[in-house]
TIGU-466599 format. One line per field, with one value per residue (C-alpha): x, y, z; residue in three letters. Coordinates in Angstrom, 1 decimal, decimal comma. Example, Ala and Ser with C-alpha at 12.3 -4.5 7.8 and 13.67 -1.06 7.14 Angstrom:
2
east: [12,3 13,7]
north: [-4,5 -1,1]
up: [7,8 7,1]
r: [ALA SER]
***
This chain:
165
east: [17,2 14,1 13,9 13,6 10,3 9,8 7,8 8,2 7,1 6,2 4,5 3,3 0,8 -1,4 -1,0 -3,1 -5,6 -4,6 -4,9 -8,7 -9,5 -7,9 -9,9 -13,1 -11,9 -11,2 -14,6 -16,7 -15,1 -16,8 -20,0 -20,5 -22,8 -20,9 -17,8 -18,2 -17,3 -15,3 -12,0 -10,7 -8,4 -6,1 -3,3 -1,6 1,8 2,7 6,8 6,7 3,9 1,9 -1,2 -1,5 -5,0 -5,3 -8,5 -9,9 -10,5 -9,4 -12,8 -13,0 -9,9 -11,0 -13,9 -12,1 -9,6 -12,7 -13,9 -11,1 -10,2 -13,9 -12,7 -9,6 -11,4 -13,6 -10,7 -9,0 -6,1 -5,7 -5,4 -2,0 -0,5 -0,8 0,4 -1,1 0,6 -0,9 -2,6 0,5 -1,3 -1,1 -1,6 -4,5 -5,9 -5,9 -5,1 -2,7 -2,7 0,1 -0,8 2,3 1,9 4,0 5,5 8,3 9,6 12,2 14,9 13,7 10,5 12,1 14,4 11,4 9,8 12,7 13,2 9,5 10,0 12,6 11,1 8,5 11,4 10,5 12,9 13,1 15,5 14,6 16,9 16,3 16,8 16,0 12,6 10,9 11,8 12,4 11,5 13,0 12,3 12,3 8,9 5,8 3,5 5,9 5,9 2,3 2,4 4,5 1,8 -0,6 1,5 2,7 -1,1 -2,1 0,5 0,4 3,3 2,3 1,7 -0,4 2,0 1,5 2,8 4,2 6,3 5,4 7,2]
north: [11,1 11,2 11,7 9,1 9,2 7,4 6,8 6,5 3,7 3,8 2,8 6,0 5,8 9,1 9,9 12,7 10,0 7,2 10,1 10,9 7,2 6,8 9,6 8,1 4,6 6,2 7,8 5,5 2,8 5,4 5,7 2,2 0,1 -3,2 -1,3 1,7 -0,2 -2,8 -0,7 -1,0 1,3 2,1 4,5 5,7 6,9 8,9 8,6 4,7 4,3 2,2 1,4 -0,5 -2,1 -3,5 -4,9 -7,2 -10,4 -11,3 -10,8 -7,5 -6,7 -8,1 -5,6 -2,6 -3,7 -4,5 -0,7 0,6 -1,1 0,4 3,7 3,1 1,9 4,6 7,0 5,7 3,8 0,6 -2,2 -3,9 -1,0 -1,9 -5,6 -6,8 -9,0 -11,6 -10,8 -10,7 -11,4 -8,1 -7,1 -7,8 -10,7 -8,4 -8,8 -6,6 -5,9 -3,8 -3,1 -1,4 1,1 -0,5 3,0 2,6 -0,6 -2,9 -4,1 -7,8 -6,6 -4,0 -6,6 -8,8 -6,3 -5,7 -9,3 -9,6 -6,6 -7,7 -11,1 -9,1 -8,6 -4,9 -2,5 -0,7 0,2 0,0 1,2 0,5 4,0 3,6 2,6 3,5 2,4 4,1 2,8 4,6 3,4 5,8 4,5 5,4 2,0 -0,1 2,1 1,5 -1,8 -2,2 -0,5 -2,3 -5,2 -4,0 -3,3 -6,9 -8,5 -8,9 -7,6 -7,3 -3,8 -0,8 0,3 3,9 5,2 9,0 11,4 10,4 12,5]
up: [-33,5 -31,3 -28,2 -25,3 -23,5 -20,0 -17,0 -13,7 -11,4 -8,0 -4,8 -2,9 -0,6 0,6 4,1 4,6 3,0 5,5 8,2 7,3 7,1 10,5 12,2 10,9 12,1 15,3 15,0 14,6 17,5 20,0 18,3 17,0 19,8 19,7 20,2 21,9 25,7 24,3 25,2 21,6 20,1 17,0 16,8 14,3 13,8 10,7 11,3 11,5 9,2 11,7 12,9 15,8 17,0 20,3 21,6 23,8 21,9 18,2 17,2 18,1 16,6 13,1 13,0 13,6 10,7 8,7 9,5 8,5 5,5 4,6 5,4 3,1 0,5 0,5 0,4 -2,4 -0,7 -1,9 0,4 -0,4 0,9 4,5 5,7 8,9 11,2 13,3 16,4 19,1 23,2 24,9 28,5 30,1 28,5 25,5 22,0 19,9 15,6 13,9 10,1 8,3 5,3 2,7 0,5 -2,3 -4,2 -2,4 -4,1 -4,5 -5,7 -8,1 -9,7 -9,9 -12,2 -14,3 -14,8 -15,8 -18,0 -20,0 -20,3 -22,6 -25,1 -25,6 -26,6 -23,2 -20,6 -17,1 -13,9 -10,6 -8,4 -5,3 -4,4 -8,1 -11,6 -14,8 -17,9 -20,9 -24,8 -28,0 -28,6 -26,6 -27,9 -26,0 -22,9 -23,2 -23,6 -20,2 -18,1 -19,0 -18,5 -15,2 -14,4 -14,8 -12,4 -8,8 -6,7 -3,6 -3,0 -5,8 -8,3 -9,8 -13,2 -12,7 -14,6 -18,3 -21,0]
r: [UNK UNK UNK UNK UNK UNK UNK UNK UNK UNK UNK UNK UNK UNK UNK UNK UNK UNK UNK UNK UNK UNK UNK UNK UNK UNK UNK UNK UNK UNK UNK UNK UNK UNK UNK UNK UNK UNK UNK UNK UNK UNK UNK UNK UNK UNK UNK UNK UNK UNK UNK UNK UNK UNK UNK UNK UNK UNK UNK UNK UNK UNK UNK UNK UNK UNK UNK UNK UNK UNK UNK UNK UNK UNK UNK UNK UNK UNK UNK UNK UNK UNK UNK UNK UNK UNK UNK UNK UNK UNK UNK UNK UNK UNK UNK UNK UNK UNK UNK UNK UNK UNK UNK UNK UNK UNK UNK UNK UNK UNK UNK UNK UNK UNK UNK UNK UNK UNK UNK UNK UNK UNK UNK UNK UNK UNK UNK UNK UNK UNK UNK UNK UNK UNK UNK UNK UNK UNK UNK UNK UNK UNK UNK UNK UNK UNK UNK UNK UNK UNK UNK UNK UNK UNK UNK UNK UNK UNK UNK UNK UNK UNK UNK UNK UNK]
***
């Protein structure tokens, strides 16, 4: 009997990425004329996954997301993987933005997927382990055929295809 080949998938997100997209965020809020004296600034923290924006109007605070989700882009990070909140009042008249880095598959989501998986009626066998998937068949065609079905829906958040054998 042949052997089973499978696939991971996954949701990973580059940090050292996000990092260098940060730094040139943070960059260019001190060099940019229409922000440099605004009093704007973004943090991020690598252990929460968090960046946190807080400026003096709304406004101001859209542009710096729109500068870094440049920067993001630019570096190869997809956008689904961060969720922004809605602007929260802060101190001061000011206005704060947290934008989470969304890593790994949730459990709703992952059972989403292997419902919509199995609703293909291909003969493969997915487990949920965690936060990935593994989808196992003795043929490769219909492994195929599931990324690119798994490429063409919308979950919410980049999905990656790793450890194919």
């Amino acid at each position: 009997m042949a052997k089973d080949s499978s696939f991971d998938v996954v949701s990973e997100v580059n940090m050292q990425e996000v990092d260098n997209a940060y730094q040139q965020c943070a960059r260019e809020i001190t060099q940019r004329y229409d922000l440099k004296d605004s009093g704007a600034t973004i943090d991020l923290s690598k252990g929460d996954k968090l960046f946190t924006i807080v400026a003096p109007a709304d406004f101001v605070a859209r542009q710096i997301t729109d500068v870094l989700n440049s920067k993001l882009i630019k570096r190869g990070i997809d956008l689904k993987s961060i969720s922004w909140d809605a602007p929260q009042a802060a101190s001061g008249g000011s206005v704060r933005v947290l934008g989470h880095i969304v890593e790994g598959i949730d459990q709703p989501t992952a059972k989403k997927i292997n419902k919509d998986i199995k609703d293909r009626k291909l003969k493969v066998k997915v487990v949920i382990d965690a936060d990935k998937l593994r989808v196992t068949s003795a043929s490769k065609d219909a492994l195929q055929e599931v990324i690119a079905f798994l490429r063409d829906q919308d979950y919410g958040q980049p999905l990656q295809f790793t450890n194919y054998r």
